[in-house]
mmCIF file as gemmi writes it, N, C-alpha and C atoms, coordinates in Angstrom:
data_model
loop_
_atom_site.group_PDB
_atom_site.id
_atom_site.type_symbol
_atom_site.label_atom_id
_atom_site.label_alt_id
_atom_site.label_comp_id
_atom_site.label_asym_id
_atom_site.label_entity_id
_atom_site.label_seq_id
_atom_site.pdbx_PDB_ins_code
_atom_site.Cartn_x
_atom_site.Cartn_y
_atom_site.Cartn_z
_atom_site.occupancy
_atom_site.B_iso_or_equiv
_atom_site.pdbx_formal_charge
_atom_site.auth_seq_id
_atom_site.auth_asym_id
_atom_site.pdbx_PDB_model_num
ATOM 1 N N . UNK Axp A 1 ? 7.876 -56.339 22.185 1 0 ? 1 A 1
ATOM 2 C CA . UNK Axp A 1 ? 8.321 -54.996 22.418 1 0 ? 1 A 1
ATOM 3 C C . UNK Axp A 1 ? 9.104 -54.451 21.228 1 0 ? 1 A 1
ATOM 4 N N . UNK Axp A 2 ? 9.707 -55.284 21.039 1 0 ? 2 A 1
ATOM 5 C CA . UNK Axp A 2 ? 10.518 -55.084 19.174 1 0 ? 2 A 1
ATOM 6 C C . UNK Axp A 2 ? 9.71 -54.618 17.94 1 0 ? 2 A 1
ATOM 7 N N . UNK Axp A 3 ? 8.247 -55.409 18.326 1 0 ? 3 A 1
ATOM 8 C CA . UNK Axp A 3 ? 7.724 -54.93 17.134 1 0 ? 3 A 1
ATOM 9 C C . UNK Axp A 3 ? 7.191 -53.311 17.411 1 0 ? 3 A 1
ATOM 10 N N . UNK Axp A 4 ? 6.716 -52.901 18.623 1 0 ? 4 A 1
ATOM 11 C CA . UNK Axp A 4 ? 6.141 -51.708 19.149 1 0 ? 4 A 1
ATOM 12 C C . UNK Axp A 4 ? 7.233 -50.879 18.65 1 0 ? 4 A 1
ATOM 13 N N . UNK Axp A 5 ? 8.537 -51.241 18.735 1 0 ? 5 A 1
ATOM 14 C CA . UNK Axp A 5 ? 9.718 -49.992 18.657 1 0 ? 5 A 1
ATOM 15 C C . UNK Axp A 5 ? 9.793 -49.833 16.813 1 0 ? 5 A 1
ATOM 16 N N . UNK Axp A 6 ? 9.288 -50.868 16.048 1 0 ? 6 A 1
ATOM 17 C CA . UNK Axp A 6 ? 9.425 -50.547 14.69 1 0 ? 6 A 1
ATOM 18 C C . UNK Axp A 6 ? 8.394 -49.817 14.295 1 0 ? 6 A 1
ATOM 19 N N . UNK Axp A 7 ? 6.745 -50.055 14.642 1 0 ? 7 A 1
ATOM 20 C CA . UNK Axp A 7 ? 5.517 -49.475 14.601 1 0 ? 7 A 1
ATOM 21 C C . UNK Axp A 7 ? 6.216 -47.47 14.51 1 0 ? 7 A 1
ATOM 22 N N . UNK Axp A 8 ? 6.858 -47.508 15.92 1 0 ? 8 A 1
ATOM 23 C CA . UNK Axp A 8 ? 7.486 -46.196 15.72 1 0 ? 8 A 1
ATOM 24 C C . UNK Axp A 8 ? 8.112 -45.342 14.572 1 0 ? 8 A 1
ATOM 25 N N . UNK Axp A 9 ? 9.227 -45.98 14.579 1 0 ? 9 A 1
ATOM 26 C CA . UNK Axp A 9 ? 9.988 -45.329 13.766 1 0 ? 9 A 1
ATOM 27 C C . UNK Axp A 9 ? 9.111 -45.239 12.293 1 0 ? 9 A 1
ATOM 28 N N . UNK Axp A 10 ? 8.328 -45.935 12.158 1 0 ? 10 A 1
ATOM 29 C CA . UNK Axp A 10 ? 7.731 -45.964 11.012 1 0 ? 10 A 1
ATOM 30 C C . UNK Axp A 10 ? 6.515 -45.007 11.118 1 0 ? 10 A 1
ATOM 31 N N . UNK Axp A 11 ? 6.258 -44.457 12.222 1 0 ? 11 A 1
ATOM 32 C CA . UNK Axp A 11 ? 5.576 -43.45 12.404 1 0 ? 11 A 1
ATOM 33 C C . UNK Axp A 11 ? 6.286 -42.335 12.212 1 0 ? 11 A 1
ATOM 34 N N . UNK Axp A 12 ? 6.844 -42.446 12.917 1 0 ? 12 A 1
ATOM 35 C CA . UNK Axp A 12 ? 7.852 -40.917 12.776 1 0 ? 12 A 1
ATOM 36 C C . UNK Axp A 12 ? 8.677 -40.425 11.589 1 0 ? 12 A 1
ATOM 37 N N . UNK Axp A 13 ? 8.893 -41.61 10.416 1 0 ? 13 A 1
ATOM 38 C CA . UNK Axp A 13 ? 9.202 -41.583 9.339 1 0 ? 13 A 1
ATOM 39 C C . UNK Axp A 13 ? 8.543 -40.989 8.79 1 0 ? 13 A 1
ATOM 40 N N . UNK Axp A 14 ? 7.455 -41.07 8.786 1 0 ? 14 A 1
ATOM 41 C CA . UNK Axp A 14 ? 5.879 -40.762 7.737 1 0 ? 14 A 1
ATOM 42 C C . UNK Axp A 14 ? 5.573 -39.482 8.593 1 0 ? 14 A 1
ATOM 43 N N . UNK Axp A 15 ? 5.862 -39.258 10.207 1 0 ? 15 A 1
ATOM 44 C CA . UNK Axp A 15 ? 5.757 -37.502 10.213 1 0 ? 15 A 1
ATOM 45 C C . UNK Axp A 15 ? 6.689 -36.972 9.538 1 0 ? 15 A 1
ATOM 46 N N . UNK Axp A 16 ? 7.891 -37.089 9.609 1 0 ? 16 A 1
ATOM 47 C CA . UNK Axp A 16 ? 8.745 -36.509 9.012 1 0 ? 16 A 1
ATOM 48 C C . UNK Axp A 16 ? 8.51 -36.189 7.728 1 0 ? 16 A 1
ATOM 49 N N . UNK Axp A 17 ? 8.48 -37.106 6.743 1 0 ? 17 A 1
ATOM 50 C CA . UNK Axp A 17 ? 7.533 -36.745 5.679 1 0 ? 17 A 1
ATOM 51 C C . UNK Axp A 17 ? 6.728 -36.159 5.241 1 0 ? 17 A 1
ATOM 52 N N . UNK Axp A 18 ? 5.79 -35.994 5.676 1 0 ? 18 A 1
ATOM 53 C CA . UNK Axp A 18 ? 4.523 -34.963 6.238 1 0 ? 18 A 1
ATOM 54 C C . UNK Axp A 18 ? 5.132 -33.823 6.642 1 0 ? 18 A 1
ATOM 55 N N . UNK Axp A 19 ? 5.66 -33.585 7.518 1 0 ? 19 A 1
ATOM 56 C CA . UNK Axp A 19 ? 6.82 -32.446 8.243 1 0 ? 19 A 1
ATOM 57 C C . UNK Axp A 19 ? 7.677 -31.593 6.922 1 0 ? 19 A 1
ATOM 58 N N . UNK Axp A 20 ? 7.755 -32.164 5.939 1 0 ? 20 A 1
ATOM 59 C CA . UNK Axp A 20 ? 8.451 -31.926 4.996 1 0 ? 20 A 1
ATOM 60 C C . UNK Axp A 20 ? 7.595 -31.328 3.63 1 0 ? 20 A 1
ATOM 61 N N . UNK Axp A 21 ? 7.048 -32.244 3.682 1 0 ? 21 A 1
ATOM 62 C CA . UNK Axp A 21 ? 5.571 -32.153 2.858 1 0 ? 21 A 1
ATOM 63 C C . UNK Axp A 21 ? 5.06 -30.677 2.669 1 0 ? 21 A 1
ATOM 64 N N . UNK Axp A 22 ? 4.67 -30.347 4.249 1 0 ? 22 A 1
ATOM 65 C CA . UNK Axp A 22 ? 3.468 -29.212 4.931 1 0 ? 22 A 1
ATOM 66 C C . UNK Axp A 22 ? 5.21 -28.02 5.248 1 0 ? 22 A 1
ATOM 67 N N . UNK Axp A 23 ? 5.994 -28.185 4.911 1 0 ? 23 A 1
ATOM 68 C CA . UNK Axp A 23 ? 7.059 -26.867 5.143 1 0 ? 23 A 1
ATOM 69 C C . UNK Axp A 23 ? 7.25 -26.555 3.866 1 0 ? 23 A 1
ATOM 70 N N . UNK Axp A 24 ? 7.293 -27.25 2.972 1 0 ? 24 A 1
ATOM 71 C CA . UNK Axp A 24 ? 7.174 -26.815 1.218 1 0 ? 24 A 1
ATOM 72 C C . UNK Axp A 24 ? 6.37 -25.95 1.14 1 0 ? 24 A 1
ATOM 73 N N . UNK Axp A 25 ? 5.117 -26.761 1.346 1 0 ? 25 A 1
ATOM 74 C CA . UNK Axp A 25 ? 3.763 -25.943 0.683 1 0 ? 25 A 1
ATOM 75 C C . UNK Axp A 25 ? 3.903 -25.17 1.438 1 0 ? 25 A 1
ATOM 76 N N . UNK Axp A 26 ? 3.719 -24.733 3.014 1 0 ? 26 A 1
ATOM 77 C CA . UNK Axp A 26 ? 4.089 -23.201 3.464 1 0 ? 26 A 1
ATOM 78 C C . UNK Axp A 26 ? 5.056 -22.492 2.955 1 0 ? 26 A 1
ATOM 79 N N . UNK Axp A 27 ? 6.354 -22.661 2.621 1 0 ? 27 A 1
ATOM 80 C CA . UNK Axp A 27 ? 7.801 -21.912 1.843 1 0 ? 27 A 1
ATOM 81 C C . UNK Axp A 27 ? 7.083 -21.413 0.42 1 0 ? 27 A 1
ATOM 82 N N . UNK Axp A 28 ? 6.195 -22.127 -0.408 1 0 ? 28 A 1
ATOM 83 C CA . UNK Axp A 28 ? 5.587 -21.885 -1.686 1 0 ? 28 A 1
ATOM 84 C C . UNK Axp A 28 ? 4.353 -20.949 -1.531 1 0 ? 28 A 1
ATOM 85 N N . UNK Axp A 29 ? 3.65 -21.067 -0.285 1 0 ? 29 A 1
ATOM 86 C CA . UNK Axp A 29 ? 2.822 -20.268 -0.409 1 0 ? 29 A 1
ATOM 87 C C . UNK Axp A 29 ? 3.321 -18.731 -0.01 1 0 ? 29 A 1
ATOM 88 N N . UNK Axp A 30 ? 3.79 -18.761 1.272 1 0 ? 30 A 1
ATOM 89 C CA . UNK Axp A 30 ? 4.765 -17.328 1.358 1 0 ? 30 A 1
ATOM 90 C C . UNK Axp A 30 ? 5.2 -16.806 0.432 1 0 ? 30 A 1
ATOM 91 N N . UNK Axp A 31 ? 5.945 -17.361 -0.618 1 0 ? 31 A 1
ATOM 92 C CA . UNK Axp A 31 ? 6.636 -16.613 -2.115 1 0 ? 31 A 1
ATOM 93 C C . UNK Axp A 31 ? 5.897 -16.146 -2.459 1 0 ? 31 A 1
ATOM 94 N N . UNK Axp A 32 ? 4.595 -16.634 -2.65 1 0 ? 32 A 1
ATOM 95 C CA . UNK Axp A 32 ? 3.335 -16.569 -3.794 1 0 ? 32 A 1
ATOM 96 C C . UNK Axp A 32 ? 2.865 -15.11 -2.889 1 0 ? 32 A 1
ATOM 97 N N . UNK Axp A 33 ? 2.802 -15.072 -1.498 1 0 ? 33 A 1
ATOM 98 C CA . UNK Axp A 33 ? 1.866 -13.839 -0.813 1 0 ? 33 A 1
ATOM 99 C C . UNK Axp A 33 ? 3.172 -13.304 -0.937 1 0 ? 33 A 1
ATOM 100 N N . UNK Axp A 34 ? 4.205 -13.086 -0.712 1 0 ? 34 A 1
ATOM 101 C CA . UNK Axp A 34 ? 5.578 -12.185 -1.052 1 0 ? 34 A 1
ATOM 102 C C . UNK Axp A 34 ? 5.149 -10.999 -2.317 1 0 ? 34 A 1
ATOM 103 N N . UNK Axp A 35 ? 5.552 -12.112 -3.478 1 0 ? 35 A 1
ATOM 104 C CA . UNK Axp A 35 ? 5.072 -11.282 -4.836 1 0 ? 35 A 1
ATOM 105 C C . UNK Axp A 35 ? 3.896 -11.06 -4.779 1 0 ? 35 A 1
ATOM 106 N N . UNK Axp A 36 ? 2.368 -11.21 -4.11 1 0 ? 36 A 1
ATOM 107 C CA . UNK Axp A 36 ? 1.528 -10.447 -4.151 1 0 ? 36 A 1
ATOM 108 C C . UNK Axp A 36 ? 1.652 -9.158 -3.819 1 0 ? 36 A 1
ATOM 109 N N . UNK Axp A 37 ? 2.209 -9.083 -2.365 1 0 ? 37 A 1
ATOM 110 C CA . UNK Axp A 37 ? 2.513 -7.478 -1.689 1 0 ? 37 A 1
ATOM 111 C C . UNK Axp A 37 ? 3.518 -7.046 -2.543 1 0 ? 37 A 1
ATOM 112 N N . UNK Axp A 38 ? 4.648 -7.701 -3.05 1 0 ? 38 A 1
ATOM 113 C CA . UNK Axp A 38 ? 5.079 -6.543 -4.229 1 0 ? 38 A 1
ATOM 114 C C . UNK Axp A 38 ? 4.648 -5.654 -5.195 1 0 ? 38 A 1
ATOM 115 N N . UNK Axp A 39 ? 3.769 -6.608 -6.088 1 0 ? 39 A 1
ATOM 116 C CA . UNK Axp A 39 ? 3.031 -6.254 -7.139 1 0 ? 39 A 1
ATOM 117 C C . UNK Axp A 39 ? 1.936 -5.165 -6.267 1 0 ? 39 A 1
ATOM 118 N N . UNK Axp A 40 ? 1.255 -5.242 -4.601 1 0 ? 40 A 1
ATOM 119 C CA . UNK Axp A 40 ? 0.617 -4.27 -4.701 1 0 ? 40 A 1
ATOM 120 C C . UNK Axp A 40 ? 1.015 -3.065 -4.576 1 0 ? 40 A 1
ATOM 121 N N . UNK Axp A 41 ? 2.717 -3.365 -3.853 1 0 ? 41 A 1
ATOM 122 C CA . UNK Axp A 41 ? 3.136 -2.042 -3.471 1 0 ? 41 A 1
ATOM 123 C C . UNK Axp A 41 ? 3.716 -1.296 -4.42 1 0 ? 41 A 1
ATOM 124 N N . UNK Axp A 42 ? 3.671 -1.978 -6.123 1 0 ? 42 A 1
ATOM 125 C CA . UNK Axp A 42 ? 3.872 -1.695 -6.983 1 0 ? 42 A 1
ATOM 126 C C . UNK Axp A 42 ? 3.143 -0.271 -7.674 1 0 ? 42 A 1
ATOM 127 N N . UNK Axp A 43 ? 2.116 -1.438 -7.643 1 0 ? 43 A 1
ATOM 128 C CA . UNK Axp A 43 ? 0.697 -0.399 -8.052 1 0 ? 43 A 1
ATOM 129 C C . UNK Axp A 43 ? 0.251 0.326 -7.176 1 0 ? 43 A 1
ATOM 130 N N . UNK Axp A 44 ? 0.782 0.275 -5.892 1 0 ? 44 A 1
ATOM 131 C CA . UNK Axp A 44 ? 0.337 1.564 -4.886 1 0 ? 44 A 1
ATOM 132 C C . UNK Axp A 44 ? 0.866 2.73 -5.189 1 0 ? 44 A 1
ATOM 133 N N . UNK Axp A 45 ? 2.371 1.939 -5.087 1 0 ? 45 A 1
ATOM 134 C CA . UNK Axp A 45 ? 3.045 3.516 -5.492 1 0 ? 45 A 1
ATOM 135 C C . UNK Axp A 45 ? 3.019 4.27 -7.133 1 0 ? 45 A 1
ATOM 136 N N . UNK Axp A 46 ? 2.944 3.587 -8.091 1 0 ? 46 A 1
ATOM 137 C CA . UNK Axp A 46 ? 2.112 4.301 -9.474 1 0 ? 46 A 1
ATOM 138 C C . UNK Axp A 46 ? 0.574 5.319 -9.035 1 0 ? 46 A 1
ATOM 139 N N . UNK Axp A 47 ? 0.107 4.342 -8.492 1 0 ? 47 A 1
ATOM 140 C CA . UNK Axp A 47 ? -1.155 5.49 -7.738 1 0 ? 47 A 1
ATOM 141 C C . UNK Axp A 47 ? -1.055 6.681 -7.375 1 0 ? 47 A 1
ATOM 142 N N . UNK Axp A 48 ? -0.047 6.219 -6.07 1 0 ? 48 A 1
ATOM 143 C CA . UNK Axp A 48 ? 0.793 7.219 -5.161 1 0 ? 48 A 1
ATOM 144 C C . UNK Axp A 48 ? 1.137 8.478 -5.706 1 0 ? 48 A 1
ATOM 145 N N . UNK Axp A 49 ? 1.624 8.578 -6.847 1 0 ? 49 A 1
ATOM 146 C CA . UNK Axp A 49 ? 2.079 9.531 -7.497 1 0 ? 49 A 1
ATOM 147 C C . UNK Axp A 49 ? 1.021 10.379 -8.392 1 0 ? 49 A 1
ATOM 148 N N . UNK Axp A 50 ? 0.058 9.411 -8.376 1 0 ? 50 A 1
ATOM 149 C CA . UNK Axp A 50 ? -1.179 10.211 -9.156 1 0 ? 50 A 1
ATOM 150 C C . UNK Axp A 50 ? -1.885 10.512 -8.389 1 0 ? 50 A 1
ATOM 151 N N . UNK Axp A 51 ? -2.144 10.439 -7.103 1 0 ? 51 A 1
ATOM 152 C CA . UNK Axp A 51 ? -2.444 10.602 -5.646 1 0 ? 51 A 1
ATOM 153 C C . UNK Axp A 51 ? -1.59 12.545 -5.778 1 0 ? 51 A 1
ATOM 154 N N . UNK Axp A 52 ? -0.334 12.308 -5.556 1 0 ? 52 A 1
ATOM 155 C CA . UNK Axp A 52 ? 0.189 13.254 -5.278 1 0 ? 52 A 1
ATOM 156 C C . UNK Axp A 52 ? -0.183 14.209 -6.425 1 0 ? 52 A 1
ATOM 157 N N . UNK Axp A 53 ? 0.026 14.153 -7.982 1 0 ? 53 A 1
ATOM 158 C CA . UNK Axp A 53 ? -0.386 15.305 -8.754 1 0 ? 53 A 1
ATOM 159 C C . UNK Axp A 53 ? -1.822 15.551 -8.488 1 0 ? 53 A 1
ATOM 160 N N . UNK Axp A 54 ? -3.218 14.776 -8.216 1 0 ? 54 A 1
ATOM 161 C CA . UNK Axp A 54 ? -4.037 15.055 -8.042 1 0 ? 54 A 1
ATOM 162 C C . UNK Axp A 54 ? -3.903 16.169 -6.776 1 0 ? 54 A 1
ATOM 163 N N . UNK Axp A 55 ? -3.376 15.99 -5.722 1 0 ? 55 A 1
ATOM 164 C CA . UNK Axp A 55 ? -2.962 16.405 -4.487 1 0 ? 55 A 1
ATOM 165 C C . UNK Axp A 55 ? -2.813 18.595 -4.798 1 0 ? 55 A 1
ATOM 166 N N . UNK Axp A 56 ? -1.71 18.408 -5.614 1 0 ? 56 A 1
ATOM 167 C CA . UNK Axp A 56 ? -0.831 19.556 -5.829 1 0 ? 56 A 1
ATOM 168 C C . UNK Axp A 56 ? -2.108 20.177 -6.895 1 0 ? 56 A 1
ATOM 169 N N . UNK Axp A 57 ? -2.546 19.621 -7.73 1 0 ? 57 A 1
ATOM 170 C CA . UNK Axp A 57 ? -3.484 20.276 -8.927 1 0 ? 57 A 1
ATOM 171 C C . UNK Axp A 57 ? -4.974 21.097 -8.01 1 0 ? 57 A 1
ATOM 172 N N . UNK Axp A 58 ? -5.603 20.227 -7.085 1 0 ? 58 A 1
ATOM 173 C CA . UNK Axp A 58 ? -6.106 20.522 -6.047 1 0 ? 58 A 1
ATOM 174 C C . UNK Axp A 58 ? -5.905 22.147 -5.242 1 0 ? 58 A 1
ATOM 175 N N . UNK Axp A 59 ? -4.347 21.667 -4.885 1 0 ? 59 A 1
ATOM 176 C CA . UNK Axp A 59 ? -3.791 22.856 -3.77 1 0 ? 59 A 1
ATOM 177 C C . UNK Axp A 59 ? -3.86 23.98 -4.912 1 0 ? 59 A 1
ATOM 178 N N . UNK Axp A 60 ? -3.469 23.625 -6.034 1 0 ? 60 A 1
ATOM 179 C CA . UNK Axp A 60 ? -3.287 24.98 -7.361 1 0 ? 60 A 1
ATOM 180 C C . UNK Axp A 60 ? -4.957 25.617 -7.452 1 0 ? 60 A 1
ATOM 181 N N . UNK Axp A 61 ? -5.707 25.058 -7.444 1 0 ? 61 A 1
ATOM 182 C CA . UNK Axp A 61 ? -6.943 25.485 -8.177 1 0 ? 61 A 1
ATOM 183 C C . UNK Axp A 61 ? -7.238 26.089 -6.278 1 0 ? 61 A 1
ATOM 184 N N . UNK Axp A 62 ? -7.709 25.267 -5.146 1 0 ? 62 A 1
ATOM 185 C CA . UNK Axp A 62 ? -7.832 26.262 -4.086 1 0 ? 62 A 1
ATOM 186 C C . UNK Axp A 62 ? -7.28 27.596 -3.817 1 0 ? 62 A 1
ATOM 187 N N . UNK Axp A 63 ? -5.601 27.326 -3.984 1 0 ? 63 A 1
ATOM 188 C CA . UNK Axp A 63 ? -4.821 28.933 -4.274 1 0 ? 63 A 1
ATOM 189 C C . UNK Axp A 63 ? -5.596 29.283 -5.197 1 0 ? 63 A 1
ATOM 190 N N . UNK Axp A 64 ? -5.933 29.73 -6.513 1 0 ? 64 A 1
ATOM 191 C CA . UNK Axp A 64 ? -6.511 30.34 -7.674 1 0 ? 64 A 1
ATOM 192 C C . UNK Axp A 64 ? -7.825 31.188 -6.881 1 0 ? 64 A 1
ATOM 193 N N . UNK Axp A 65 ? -8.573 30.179 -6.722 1 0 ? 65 A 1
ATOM 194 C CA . UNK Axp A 65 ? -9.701 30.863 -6.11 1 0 ? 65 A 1
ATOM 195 C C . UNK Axp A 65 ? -9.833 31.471 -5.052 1 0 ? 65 A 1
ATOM 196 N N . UNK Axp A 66 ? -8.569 31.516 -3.582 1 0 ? 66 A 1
ATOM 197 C CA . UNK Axp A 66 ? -8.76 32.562 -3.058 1 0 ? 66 A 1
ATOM 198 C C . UNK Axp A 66 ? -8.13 33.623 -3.611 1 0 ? 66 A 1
ATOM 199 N N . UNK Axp A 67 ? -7.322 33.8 -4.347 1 0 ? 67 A 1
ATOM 200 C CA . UNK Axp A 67 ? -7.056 34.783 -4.956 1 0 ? 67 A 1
ATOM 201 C C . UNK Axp A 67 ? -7.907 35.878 -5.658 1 0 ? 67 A 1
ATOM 202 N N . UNK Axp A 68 ? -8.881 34.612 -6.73 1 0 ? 68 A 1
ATOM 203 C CA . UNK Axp A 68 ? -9.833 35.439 -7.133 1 0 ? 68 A 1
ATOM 204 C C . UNK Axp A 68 ? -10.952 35.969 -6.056 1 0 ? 68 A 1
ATOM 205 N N . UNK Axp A 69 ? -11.215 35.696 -5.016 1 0 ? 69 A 1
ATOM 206 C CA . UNK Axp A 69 ? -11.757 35.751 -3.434 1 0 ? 69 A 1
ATOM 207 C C . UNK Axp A 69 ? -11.968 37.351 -3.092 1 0 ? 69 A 1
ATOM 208 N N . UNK Axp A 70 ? -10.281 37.009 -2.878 1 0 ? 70 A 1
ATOM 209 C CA . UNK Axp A 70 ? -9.42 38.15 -2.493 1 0 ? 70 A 1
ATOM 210 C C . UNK Axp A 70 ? -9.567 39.432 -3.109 1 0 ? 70 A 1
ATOM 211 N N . UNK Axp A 71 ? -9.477 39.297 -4.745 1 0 ? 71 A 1
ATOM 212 C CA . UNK Axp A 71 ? -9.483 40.274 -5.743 1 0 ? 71 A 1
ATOM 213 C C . UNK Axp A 71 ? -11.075 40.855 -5.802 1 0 ? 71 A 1
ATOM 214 N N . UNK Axp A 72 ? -11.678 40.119 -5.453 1 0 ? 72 A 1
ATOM 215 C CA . UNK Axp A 72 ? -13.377 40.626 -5.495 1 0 ? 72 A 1
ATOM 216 C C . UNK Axp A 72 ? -13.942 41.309 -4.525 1 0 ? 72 A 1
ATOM 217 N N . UNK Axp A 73 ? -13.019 40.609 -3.173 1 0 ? 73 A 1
ATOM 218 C CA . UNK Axp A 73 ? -13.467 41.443 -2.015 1 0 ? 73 A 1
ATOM 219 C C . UNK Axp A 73 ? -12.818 42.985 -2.202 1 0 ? 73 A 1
ATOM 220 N N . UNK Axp A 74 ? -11.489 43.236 -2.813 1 0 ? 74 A 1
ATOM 221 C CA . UNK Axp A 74 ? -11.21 44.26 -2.764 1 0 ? 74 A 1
ATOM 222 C C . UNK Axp A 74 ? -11.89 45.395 -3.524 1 0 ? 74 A 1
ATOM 223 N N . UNK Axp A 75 ? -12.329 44.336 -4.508 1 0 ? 75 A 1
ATOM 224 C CA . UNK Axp A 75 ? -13.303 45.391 -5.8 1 0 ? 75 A 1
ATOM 225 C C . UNK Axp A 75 ? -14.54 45.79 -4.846 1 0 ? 75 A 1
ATOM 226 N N . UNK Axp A 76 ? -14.917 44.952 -3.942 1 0 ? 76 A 1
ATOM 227 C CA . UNK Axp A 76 ? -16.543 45.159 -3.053 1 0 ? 76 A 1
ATOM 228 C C . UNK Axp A 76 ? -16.288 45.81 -2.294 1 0 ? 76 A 1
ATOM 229 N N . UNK Axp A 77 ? -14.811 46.26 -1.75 1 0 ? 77 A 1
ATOM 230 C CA . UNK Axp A 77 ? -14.765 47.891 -0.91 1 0 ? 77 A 1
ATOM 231 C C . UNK Axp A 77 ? -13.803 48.861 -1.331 1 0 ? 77 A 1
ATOM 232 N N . UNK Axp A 78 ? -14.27 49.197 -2.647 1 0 ? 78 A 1
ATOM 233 C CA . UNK Axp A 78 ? -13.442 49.726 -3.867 1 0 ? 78 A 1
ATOM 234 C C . UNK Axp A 78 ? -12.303 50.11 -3.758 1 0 ? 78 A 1
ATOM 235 N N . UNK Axp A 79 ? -11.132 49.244 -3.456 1 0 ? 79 A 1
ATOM 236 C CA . UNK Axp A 79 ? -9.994 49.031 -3.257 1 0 ? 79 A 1
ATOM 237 C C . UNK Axp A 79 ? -9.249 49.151 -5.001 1 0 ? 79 A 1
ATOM 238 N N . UNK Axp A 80 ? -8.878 49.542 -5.56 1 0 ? 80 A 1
ATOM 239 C CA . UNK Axp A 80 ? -8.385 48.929 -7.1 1 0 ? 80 A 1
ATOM 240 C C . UNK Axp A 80 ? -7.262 48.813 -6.906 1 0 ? 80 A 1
ATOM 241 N N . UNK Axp A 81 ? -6.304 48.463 -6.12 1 0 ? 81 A 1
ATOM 242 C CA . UNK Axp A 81 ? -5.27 47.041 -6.137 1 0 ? 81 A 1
ATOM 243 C C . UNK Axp A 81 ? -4.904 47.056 -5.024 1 0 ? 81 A 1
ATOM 244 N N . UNK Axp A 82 ? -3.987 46.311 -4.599 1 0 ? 82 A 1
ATOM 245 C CA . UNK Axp A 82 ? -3.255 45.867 -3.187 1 0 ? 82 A 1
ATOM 246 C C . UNK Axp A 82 ? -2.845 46.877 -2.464 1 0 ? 82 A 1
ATOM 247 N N . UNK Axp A 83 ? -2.428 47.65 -2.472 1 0 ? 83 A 1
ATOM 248 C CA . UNK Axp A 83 ? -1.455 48.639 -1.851 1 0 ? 83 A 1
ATOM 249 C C . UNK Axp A 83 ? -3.024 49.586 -1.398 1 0 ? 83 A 1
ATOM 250 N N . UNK Axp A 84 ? -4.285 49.161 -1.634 1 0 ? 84 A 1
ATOM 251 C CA . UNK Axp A 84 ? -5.035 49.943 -0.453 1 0 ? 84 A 1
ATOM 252 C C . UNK Axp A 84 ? -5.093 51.302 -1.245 1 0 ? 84 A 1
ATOM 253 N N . UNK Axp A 85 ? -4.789 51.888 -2.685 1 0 ? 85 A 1
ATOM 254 C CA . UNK Axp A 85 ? -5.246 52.791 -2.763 1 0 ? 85 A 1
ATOM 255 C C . UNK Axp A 85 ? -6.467 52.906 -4.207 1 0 ? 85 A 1
């Protein structure tokens, strides 16, 4: 029965080990996916911002052209400027 109780501990030694082993390499791999999502949220947000001037350059050129829209329809019911006269 003595020897069964050493068989143990010598098992459980070597999980522990293992236990130790396999919590590293998970703690190392997390860091590693950590600084991945940094670096993307890095480069997201550099995007982001070229996202947004594309965004606004967009809204500029749609304004432009109803304007010019606007200005043509008035010429097509011979309006010659705003005020309708």
């Amino acid at each position: 029965m003595a020897r069964g109780t050493q068989d143990n501990e010598d098992e459980d030694e070597l999980t522990f080990v293992k236990l130790a082993a396999v919590t590293a390499n998970v703690v190392r791999w997390l860091m590693k996916v950590d600084e991945e999502k940094k670096e993307q949220r890095q480069r997201n947000t550099g995007s982001g911002s070229e996202e947004k001037k594309q965004t606004e350059e967009h809204t500029d050129y749609v304004d432009q052209r109803l304007r010019e829209l606007a200005a043509f329809e008035r010429r097509a019911r011979g309006v010659k400027d705003r005020t309708g006269r």
